[in-house]
C-alpha positions as CSV (number, residue, x, y, z in Angstrom):
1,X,-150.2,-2.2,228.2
2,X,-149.3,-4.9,226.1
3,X,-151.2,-4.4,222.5
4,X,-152.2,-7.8,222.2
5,X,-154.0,-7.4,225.7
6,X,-157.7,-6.4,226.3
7,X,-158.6,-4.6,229.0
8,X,-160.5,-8.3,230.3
9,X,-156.3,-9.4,230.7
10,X,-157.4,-11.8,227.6
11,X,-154.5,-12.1,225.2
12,X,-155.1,-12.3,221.3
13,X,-155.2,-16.0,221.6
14,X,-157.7,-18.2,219.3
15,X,-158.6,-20.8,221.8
16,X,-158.9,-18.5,224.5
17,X,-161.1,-15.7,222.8
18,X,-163.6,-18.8,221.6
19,X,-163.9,-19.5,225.7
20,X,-164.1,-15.8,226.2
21,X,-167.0,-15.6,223.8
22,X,-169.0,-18.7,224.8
23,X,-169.1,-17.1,228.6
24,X,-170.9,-14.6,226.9
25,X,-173.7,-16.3,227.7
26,X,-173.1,-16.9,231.2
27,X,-172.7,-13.5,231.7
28,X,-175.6,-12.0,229.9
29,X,-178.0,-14.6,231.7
30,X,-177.2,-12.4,234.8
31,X,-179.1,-9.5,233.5
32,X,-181.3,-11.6,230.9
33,X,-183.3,-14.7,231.3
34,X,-183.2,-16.8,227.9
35,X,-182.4,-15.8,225.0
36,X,-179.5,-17.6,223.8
37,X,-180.6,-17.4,220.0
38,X,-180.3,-13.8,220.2
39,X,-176.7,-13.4,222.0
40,X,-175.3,-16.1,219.8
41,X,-176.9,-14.1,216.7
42,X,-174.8,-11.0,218.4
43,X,-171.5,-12.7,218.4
44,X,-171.6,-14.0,214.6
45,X,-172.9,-10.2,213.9
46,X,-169.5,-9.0,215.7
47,X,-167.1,-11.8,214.0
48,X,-168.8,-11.7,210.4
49,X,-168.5,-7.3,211.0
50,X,-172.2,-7.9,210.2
51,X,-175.3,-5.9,211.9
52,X,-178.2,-7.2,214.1
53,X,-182.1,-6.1,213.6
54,X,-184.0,-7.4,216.5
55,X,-187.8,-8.0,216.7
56,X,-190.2,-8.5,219.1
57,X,-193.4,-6.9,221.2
58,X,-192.3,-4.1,223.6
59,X,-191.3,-5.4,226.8
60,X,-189.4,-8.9,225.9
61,X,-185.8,-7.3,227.3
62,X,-184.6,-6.3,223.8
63,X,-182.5,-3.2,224.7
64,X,-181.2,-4.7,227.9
65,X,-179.7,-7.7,226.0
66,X,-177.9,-5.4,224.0
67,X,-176.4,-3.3,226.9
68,X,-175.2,-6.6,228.7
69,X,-173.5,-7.6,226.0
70,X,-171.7,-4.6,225.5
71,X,-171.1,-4.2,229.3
72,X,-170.1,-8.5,229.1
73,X,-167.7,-7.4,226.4
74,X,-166.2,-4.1,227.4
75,X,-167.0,-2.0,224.3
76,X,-168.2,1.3,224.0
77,X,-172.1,1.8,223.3
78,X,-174.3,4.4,222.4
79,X,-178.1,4.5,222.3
80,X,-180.7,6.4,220.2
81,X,-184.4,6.6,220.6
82,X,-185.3,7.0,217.6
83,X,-188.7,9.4,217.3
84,X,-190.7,10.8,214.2
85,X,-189.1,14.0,214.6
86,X,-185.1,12.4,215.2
87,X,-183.2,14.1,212.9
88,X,-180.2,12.6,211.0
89,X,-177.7,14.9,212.0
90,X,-179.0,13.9,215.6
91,X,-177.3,10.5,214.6
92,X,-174.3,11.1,212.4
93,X,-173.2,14.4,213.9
94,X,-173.2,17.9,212.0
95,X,-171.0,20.7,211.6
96,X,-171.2,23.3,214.9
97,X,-169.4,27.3,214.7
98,X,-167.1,27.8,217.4
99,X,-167.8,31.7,217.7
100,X,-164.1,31.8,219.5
101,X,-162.6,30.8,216.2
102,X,-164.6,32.0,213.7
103,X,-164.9,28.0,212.4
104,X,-166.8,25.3,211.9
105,X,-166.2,22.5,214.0
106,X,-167.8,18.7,213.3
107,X,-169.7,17.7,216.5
108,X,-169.5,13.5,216.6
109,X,-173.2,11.8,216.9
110,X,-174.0,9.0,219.1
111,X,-173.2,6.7,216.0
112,X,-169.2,7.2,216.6
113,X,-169.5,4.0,219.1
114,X,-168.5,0.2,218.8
115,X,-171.8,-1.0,219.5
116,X,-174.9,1.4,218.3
117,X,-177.7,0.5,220.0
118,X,-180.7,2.1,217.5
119,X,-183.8,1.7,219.8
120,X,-187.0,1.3,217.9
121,X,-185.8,2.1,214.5
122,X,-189.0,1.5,212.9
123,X,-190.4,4.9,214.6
124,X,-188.1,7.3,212.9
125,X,-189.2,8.3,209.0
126,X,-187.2,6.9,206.0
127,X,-184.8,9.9,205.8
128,X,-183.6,9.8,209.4
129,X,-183.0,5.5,209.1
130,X,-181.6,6.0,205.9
131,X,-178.9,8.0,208.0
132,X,-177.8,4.8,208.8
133,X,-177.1,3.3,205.7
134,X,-173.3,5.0,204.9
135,X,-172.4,4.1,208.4
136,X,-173.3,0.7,208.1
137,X,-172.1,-0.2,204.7
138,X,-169.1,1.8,204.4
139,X,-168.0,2.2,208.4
140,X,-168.0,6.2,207.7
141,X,-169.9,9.1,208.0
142,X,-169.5,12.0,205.8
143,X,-170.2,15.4,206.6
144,X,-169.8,18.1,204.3
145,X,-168.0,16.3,201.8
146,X,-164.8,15.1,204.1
147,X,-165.6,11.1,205.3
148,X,-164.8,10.2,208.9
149,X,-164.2,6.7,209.9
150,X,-165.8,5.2,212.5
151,X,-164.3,2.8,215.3
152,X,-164.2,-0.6,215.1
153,X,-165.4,-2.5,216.4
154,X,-168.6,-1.1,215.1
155,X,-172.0,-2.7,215.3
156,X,-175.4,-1.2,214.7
157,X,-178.3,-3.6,216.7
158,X,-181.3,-1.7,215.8
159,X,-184.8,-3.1,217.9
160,X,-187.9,-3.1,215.8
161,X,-191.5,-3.6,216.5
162,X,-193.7,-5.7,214.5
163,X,-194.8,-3.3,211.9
164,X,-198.1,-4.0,212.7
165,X,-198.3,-2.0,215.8
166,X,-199.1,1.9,215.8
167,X,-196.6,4.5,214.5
168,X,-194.1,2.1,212.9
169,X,-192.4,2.7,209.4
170,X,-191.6,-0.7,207.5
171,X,-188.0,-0.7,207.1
172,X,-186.8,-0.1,203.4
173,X,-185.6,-3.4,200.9
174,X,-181.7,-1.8,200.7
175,X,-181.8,-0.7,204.6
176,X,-182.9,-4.7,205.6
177,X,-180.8,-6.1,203.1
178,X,-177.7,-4.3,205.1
179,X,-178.4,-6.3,208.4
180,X,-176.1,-9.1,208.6
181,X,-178.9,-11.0,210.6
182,X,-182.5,-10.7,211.8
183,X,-183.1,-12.1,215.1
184,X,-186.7,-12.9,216.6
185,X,-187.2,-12.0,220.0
186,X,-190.1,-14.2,221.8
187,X,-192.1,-14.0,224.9
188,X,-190.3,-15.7,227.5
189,X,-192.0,-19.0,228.3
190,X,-194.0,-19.3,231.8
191,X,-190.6,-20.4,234.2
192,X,-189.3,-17.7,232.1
193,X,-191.1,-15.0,233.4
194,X,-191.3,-16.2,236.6
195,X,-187.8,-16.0,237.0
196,X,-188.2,-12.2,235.8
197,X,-190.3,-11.4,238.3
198,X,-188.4,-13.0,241.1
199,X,-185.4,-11.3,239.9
200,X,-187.3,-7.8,240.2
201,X,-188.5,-8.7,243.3
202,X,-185.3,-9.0,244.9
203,X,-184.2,-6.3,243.6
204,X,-182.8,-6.4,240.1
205,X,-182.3,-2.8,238.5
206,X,-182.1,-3.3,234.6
207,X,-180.1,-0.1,234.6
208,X,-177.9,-0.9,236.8
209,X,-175.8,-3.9,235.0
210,X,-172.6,-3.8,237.7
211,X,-174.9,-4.3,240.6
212,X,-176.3,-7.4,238.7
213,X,-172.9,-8.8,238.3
214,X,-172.2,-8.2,234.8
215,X,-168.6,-8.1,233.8
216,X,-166.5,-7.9,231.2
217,X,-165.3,-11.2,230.2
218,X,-163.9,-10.6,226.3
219,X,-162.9,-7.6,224.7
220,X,-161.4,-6.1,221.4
221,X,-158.3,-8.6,221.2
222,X,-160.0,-11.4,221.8
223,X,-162.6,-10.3,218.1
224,X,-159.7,-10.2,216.5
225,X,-157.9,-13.1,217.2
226,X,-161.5,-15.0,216.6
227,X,-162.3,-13.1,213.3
228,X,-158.5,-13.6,212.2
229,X,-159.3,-17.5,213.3
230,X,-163.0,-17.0,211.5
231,X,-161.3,-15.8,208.5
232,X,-158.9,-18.9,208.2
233,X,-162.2,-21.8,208.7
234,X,-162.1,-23.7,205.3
235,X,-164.9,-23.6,203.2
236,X,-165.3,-26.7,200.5
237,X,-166.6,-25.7,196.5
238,X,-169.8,-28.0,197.7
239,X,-170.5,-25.6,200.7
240,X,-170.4,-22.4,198.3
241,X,-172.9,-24.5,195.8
242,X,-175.4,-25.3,198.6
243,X,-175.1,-21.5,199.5
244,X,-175.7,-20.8,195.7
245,X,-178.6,-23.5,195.7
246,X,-180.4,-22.1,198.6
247,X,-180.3,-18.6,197.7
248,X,-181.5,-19.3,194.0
249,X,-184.2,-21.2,195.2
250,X,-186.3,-18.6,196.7
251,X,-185.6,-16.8,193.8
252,X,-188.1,-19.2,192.0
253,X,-190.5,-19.4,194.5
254,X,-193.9,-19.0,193.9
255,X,-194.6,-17.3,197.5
256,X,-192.3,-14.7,197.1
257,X,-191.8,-11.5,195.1
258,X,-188.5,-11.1,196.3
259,X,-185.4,-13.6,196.8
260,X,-182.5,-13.5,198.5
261,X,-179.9,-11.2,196.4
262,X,-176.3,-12.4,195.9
263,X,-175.5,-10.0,199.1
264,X,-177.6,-12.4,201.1
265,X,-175.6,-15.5,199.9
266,X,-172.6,-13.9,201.2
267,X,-173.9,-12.9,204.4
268,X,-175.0,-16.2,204.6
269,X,-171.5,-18.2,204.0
270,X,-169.7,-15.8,206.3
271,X,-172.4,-16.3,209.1
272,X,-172.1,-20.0,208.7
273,X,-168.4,-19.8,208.6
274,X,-168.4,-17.8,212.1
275,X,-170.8,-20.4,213.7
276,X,-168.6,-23.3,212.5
277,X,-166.2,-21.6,214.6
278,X,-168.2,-20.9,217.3
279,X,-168.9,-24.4,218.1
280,X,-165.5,-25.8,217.5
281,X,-164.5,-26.9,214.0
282,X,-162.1,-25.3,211.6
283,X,-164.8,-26.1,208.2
284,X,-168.0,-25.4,207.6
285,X,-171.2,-28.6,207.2
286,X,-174.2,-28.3,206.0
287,X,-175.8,-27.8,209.0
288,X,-173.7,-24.5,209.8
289,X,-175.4,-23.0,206.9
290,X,-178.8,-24.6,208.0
291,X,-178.5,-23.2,211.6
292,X,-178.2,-19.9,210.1
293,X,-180.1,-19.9,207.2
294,X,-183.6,-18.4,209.1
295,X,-182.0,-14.9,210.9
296,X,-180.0,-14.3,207.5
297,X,-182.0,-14.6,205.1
298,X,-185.3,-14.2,206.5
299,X,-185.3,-10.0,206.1
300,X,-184.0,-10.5,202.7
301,X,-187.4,-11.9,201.2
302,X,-190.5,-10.4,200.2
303,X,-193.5,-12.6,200.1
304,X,-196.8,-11.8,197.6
305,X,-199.5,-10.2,199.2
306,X,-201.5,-13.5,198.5
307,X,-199.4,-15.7,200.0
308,X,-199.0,-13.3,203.1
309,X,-203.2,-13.7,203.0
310,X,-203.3,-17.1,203.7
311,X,-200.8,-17.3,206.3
312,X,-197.1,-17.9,204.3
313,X,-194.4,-16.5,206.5
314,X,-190.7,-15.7,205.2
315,X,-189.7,-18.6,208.0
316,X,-191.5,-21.3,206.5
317,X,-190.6,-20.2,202.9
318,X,-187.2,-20.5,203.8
319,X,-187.7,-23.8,206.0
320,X,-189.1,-24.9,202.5
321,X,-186.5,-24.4,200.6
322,X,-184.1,-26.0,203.1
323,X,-186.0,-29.6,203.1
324,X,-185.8,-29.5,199.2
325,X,-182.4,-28.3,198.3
326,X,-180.4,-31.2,198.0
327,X,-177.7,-31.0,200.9
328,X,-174.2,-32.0,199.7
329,X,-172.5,-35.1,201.4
């Protein structure tokens, strides 16, 4: 096979992998109704190298959006369920003896995978998420002192429920802050879910994504011709100082204990720079950085325990700071 060729039959081609990606959504819509935020959210995670937390109740299709997109794009993908009694090594991998040999052997975890799909993260204790964090930062895992890379494609989208429910563990400041994006996942609205339930009633089978018609239409070659084309988008000196406006200006916010962190304004102009792409244009606007100013920065802040008291949410902190940064012209 050709190395420039997926198995899709896509070549490494610019143009064509930014068609390939927008039929993501086509494709995912055969398995899940809505939700276009969240699947566009995916693809800037997978061109920026970035990871995905996503929130929402139990029940609003979380994990089945993430197995359609890997089945829509042909990667590999792994899933953990993550309990209070998951164990690290039950993610990374450990170090088995082969009695034949007389050796130790390392054993590959679930997290050697392009697309990691870490179910209910907030369930497991801090020393089993923070298994997570070498993985996602440094794309390796190190086991007994020798470091083993991990694929890539690699993407960790880790499901969350409001930490307000029963048996959750509030995700640590430095574990957030290693998310490239965090993406909201609402109830579907009422046409919404009837369109679930028809589905189901004629016989939909969530676990079964062929039957619904899912296939793959991108694939490895076509990320890399689009982050190679991501990578080349120009970005003007007044873009990066709108960046550096916004993310200094929660600094100084009186709702917040916590601003966004330099990381955050680089997550921030790469995800804009991947959704200027996206839709079409070779140079990032304002309004690229607007659009994705909520799911990237939105983890990153921590607001007072007053201002949490009388209803101040990390959106409209953030939607505050947008309407009074000036926007360059």
């Amino acid at each position: 096979m050709d190395p420039t060729t997926d198995n899709a039959g896509n070549t490494g081609d610019p143009g064509r992998a930014r068609a390939s990606l927008e039929a993501l959504r086509a494709e995912i819509s055969k398995a899940v109704v809505g939700q276009d935020p969240a699947v566009t959210g995916l693809v800037v995670a997978l061109l920026c190298r970035g990871h995905v937390l996503l929130e929402g109740v139990p029940g609003v299709a979380k994990t089945l959006l993430v197995r359609a997109l890997a089945s829509a794009l042909e990667l590999d993908t792994k899933r953990v369920q993550f309990t209070p009694d998951l164990m690290p090594s039950d993610v990374t991998g450990s170090l088995v003896y082969d009695t034949r040999t007389a050796e130790f052997s390392f054993q590959p975890g679930p997290v050697f995978t392009n697309l990691l799909l870490a179910d209910e993260i907030n369930r497991t204790p801090p020393k089993t998420q923070a298994s997570l964090l070498e993985a996602m930062e440094e794309r390796q895992v190190t086991v007994d002192g020798t470091p083993r890379p991990l694929p890539d494609p690699f993407l960790v989208a880790a499901t969350q429920n409001p930490v307000e429910y029963e048996g959750t563990y509030p995700l640590p400041e430095a574990q957030l802050d290693r998310f490239l994006l965090k993406l909201t996942i609402p109830l579907p609205s009422r046409q919404e879910e009837i369109d679930v339930l028809t589905r189901h009633a004629e016989g939909f089978n969530p676990r079964d994504l062929r039957a619904a018609g899912v296939r793959p239409v991108a694939g490895p070659a076509d990320l890399e011709a689009a982050r190679a084309a991501v990578a080349k988008t120009a970005i003007s000196p007044e873009i990066t100082a709108y960046v550096v406006d916004i993310c200094r200006a929660t600094r100084d916010s009186p709702s917040l204990t916590l601003g966004v962190s330099p990381r955050g304004a680089t997550a921030l102009l790469a995800a804009s720079r991947a959704w200027a792409w996206l839709t079409g244009r070779d140079y990032v606007i304002p309004d690229d950085v607007k659009a994705l100013a909520l799911p990237t920065l939105r983890h990153r802040v921590q607001l007072r325990p007053e201002a949490e008291m009388e209803g101040v949410t990390a959106d409209s902190v953030i939607n505050a700071v947008l309407a009074h940064v000036p926007v360059p012209r």
